[in-house]
C-alpha positions as CSV (number, residue, x, y, z in Angstrom):
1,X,93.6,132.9,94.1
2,X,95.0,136.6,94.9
3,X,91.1,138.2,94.9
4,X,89.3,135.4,97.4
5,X,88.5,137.6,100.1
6,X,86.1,139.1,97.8
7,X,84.5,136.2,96.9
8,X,84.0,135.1,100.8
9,X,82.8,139.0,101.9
10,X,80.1,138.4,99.1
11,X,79.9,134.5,100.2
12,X,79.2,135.5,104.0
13,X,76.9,138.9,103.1
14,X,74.4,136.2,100.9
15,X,74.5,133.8,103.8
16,X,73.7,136.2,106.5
17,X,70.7,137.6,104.1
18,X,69.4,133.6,103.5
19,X,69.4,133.4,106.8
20,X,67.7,136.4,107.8
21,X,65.1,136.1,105.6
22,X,64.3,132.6,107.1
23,X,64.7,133.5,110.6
24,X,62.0,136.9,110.0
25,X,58.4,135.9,110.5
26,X,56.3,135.8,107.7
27,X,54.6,138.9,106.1
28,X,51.0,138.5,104.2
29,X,51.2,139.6,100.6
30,X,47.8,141.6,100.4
31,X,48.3,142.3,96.2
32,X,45.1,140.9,94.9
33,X,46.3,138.1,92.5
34,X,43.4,135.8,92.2
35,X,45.5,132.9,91.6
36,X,45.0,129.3,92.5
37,X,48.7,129.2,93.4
38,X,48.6,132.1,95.9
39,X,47.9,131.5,99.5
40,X,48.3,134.9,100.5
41,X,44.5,136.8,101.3
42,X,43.3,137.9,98.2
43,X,45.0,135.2,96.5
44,X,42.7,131.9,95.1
45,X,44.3,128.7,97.1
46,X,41.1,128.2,98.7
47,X,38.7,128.3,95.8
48,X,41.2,125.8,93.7
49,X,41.1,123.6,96.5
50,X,37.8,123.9,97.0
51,X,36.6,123.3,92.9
52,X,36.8,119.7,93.1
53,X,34.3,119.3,95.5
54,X,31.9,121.3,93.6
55,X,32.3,119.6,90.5
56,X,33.1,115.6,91.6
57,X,34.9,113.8,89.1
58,X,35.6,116.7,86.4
59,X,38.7,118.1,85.8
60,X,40.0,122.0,86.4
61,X,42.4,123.2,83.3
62,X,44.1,126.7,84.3
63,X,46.1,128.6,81.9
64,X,46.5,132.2,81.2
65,X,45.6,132.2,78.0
66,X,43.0,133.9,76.1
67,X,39.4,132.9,75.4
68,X,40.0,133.1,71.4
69,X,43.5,130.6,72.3
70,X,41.7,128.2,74.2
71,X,38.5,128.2,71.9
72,X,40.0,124.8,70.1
73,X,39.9,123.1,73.2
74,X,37.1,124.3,74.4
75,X,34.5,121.5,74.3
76,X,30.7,122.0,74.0
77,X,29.5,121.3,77.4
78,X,32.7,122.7,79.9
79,X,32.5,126.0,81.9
80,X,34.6,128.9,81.5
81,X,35.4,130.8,84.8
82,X,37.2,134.3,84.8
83,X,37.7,136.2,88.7
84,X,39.6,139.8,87.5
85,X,39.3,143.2,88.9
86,X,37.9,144.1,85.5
87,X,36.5,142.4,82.3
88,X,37.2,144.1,79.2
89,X,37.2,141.2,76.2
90,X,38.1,142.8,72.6
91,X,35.9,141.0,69.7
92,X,37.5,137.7,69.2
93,X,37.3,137.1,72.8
94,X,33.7,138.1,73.3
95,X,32.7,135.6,69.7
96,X,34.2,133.1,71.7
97,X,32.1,133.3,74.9
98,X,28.8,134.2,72.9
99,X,29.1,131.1,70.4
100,X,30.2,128.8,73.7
101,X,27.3,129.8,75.8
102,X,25.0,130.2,72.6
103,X,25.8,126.7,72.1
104,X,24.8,125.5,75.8
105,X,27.9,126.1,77.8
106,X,27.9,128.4,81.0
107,X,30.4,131.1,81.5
108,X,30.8,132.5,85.1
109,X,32.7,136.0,85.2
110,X,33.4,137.8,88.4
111,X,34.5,141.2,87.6
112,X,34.1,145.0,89.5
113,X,34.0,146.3,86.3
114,X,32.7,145.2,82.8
115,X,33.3,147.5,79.9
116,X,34.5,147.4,76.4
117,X,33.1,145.0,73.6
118,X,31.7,142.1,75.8
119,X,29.8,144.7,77.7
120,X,27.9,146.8,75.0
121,X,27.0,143.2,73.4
122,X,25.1,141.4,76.1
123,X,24.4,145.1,77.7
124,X,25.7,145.0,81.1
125,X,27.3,148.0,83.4
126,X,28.4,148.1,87.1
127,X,28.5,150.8,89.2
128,X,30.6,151.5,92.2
129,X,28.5,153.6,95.4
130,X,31.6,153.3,97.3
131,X,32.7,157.4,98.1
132,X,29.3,158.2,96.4
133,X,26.0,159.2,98.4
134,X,24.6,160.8,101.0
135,X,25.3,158.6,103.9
136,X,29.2,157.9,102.9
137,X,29.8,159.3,106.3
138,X,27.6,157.4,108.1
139,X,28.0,153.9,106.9
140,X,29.1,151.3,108.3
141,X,32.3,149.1,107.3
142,X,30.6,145.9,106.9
143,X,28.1,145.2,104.6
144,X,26.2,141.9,103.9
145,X,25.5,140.0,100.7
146,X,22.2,137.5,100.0
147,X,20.5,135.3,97.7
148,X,17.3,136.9,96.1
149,X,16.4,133.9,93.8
150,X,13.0,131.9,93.8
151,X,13.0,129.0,96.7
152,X,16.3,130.2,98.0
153,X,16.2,131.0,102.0
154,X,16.8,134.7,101.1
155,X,17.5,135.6,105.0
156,X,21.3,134.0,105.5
157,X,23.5,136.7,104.9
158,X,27.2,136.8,104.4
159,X,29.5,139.4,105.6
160,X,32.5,141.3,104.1
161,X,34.3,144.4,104.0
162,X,32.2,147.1,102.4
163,X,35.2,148.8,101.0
164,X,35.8,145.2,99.1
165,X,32.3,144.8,97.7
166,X,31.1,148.1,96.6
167,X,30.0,147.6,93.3
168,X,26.7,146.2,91.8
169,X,25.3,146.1,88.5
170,X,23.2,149.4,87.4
171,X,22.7,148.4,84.0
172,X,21.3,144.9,82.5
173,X,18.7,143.5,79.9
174,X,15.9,142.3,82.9
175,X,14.1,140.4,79.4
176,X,17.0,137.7,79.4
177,X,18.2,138.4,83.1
178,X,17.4,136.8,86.6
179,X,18.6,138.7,89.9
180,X,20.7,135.7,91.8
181,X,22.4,137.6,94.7
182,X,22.1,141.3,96.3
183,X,23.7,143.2,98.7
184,X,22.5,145.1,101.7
185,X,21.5,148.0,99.9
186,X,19.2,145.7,97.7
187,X,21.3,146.1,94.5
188,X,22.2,143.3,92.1
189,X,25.6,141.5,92.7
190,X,24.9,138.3,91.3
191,X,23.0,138.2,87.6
192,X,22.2,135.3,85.3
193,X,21.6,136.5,81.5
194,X,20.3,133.6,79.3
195,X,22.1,133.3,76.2
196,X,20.9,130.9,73.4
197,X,20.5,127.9,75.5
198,X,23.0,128.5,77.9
199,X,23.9,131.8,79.8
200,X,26.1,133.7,81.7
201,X,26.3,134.2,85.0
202,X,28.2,137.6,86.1
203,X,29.0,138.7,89.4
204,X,30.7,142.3,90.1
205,X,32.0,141.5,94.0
206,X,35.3,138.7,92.8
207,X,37.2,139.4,95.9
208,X,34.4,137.0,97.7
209,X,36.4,134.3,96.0
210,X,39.3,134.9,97.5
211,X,41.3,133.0,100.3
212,X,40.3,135.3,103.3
213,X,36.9,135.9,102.9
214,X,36.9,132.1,101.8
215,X,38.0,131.1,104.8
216,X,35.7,133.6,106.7
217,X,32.6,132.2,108.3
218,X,29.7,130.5,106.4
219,X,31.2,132.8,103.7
220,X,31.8,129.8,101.6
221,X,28.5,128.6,101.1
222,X,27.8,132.2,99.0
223,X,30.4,130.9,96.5
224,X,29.6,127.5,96.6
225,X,25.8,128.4,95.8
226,X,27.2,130.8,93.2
227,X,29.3,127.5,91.6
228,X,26.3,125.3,91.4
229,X,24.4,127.5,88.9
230,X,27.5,126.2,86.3
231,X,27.0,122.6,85.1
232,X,28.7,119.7,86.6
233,X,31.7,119.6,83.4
234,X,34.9,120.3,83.3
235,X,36.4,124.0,84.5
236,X,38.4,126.1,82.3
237,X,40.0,128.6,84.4
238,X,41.7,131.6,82.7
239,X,44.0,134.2,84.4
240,X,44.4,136.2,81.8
241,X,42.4,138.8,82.2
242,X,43.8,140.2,85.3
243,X,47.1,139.2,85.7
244,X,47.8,138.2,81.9
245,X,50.8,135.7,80.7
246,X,52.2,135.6,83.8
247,X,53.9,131.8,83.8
248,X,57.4,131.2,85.0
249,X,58.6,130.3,81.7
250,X,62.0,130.6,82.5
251,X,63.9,129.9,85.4
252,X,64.6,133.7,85.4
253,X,61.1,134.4,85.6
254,X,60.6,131.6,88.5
255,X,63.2,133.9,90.7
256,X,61.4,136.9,90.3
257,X,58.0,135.8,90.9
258,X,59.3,134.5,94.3
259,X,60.4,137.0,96.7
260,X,63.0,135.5,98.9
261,X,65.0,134.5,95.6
262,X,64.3,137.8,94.0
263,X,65.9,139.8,96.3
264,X,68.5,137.0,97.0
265,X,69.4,137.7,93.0
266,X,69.7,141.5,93.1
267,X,72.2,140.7,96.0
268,X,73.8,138.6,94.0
269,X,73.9,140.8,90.9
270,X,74.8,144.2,92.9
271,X,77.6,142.6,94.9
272,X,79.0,141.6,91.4
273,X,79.2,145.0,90.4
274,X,80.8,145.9,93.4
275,X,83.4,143.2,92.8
276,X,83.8,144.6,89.0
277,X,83.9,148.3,90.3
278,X,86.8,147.6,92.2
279,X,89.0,145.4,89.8
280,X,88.8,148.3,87.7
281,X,91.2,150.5,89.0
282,X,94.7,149.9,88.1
283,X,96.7,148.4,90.2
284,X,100.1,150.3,90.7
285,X,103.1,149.6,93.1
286,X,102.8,152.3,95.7
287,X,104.3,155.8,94.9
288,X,107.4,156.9,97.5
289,X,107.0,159.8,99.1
290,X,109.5,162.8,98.3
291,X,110.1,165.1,101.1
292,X,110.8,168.7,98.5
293,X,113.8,170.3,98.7
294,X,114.5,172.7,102.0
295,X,114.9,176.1,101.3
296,X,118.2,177.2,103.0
297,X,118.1,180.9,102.5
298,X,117.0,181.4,106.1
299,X,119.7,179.4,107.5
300,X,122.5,180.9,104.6
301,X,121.3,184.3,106.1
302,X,121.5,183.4,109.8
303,X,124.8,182.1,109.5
304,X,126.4,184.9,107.8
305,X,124.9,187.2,110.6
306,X,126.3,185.1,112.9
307,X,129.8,185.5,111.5
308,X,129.4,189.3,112.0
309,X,128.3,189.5,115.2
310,X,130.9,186.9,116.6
311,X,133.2,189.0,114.5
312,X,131.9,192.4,116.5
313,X,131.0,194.0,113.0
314,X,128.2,195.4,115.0
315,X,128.3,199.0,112.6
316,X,128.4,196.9,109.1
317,X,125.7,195.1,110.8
318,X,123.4,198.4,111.6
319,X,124.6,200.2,108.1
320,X,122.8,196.9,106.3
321,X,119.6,197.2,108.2
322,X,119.7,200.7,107.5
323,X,119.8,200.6,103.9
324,X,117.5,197.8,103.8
325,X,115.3,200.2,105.6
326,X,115.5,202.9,103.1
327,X,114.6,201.0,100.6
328,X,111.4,199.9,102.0
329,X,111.1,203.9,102.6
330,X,111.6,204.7,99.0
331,X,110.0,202.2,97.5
332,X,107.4,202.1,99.7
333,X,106.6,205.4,100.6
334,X,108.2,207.2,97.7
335,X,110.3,209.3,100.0
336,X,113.9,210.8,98.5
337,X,115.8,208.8,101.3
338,X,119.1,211.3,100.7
339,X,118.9,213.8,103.3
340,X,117.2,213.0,107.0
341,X,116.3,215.8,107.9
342,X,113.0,217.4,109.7
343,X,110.6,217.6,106.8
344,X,111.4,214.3,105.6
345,X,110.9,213.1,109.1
346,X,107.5,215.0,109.2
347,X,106.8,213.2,105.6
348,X,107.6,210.0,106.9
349,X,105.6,210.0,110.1
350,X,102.4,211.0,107.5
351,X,102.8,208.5,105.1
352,X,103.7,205.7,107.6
353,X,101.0,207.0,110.1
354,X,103.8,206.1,113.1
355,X,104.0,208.3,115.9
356,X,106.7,211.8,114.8
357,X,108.6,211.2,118.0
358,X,109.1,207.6,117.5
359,X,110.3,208.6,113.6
360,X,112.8,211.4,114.9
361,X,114.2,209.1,117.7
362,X,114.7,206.6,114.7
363,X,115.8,208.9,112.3
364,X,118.2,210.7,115.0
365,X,120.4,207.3,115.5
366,X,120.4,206.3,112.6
367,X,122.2,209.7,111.6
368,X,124.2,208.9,115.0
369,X,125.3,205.5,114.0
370,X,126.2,206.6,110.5
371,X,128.8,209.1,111.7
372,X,130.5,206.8,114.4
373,X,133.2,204.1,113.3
374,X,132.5,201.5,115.1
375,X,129.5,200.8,117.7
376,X,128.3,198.5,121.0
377,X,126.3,195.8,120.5
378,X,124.1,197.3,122.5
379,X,123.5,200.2,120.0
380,X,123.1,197.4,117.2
381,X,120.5,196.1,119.1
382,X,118.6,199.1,119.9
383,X,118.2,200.2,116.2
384,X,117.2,197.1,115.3
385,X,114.6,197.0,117.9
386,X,113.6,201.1,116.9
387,X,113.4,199.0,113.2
388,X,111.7,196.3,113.4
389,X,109.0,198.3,115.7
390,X,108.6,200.9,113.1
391,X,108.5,198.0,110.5
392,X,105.6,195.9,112.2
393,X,101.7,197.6,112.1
């Protein structure tokens, strides 16, 4: 096959990038995905992993699906759990979670933000203190989170990031609602609304939940005590409202959603183009090159000078550079070239701007030469010196 180098420089470029990216050490993803499949820090490994021993003998579904698509399977008694960076449900969705837990099911949302129709229905707002206040200067980076509910030893306190836990809720209906959890500042984190005869239980700091504040400490005992106010069913776990319909449906979609492949596929993809770019161009035997034709003029004219000087025609020689030169003069200058006398070698010198001497002495052999017969070649080759210096700038 005429064209396999190309295949083995893109062959040997994809190896060299495999290997590369095996041999580089591993870099953290900090995107905050929330999913039970990502082990990266504000990924959800550890909280999948950590499920089962919280609810013994009940099984976890995850899906990304919707709270009005799963509503046929949800059953009477199982929880629902939702961790996003913000919970907006539309109608549908929120007449799902108020007949579930209206009906005796627990819902357990952990969201910074609530808003949209689920919020104005069981009347609930967060707000974030974060670059607002006095004291933004001032505070410190870590701030603390602690249980405030009845019999609950309200002096352990769990540590995070402040800049990861800076919201708490502002607005709630305190009839229906019990204060589970707050943070250093005193403010709500943690809320239980009753709801019919089950409730909700809302929390507005989700990044707790995730792997490396998980893994942090005694910072898993906060979630765990969180997890317990849900009933001991079976979990529904929904993605869906943070990173929506995100499955690898395709094997397409399974190479993107993994870095090393995706990258190893644009590779791919680009070098192709490359390949395709250059077996575009025609192909052509290559072109001869033509040396253009010499121009001999300068050698015609050398060798018929030649042929009079080695013939001593020195004065047919001198008469042709002569008239050569009044024709530059004429033309040139616009002189009447016909008699040499003193006011045409006065005119000359003006319009030339040479020296008048040097234009007399000029003028005067070439007068000289005119009237001999025959001259020396060493009188040719003083008017052609007087010439070609009177010809030059």
């Amino acid at each position: 096959m005429k064209d396999w180098k190309y295949f083995l420089y893109i062959g040997v470029a994809f190896g060299i990038f495999i290997a590369l990216k095996l041999a580089s050490p591993k870099k953290y993803d900090w995107t905050i995905t929330y999913s039970p499949l990502d082990k990266n820090p504000y990924g959800a490994f550890a909280l999948n992993e950590l499920l089962p021993s919280i609810f013994p003998g009940q099984e976890i579904h995850h899906s990304h699906l919707t709270l009005y698509e799963i509503k046929d399977s949800l059953k009477k008694n199982d929880n629902v759990l939702i961790v996003s960076s913000g919970f907006s449900a539309d109608k549908e969705d929120t007449d799902v979670l108020l007949e579930h837990v209206g009906g005796g099911g627990t819902v357990l949302i952990s969201a910074q933000y609530f808003w949209g129709h689920f919020s104005d229905t069981v009347d609930v707002a967060t707000y974030d203190y974060f670059f607002r206040g006095e004291d933004i200067i001032e505070r410190k980076d870590t701030a603390a989170l602690r249980f405030a509910a009845f019999k609950m030893d309200t002096t352990t306190e769990y540590y995070y990031r402040r800049d990861n836990i800076h919201n708490y809720f502002n607005r709630f209906d305190s009839t229906r609602t019990t204060v589970i959890a707050k943070n250093d500042r005193g403010m709500p984190v943690t809320i239980r609304i009753k709801w019919g005869k089950g409730s909700f239980i809302l929390n507005c700091t989700p990044l707790i939940f995730t792997n490396i504040y998980l893994l942090a400490r005694d910072n898993h005992e906060f979630v765990t005590t969180t997890l317990s106010y849900l009933d001991l069913s079976p979990v529904q776990w929904t993605e869906y409202y943070h990173v929506g319909r995100m499955e690898s449906q395709t094997p397409l979609r399974f190479i993107l959603s993994n870095e090393s492949l995706r990258w190893a596929y644009y590779i791919t993809i680009v070098s192709i183009l490359i390949f395709i770019g250059f077996e575009m161009k025609r192909k052509q035997r290559i072109i001869p090159v033509i040396a253009p034709l010499e121009n001999t003029t300068l050698e015609f004219v050398g060798t018929i000078s030649n042929l009079y000087y080695q013939s001593a025609e020195h004065k047919n020689i001198a008469e042709k550079k002569i008239h050569f030169l009044m024709d530059k003069i004429r033309t040139k200058y616009w002189l009447n070239t016909n008699v040499l006398n003193e006011p045409f070698i006065i005119a000359l010198a003006g319009k030339s701007g040479k020296p008048e001497d040097d234009v007399r002495a000029l003028i005067n052999l070439i007068l000289a030469i005119q009237e001999k017969e025959k001259i020396s070649s060493e009188e040719l080759i003083d008017i052609n010196k007087k010439i070609e210096k009177f010809n030059n700038k």
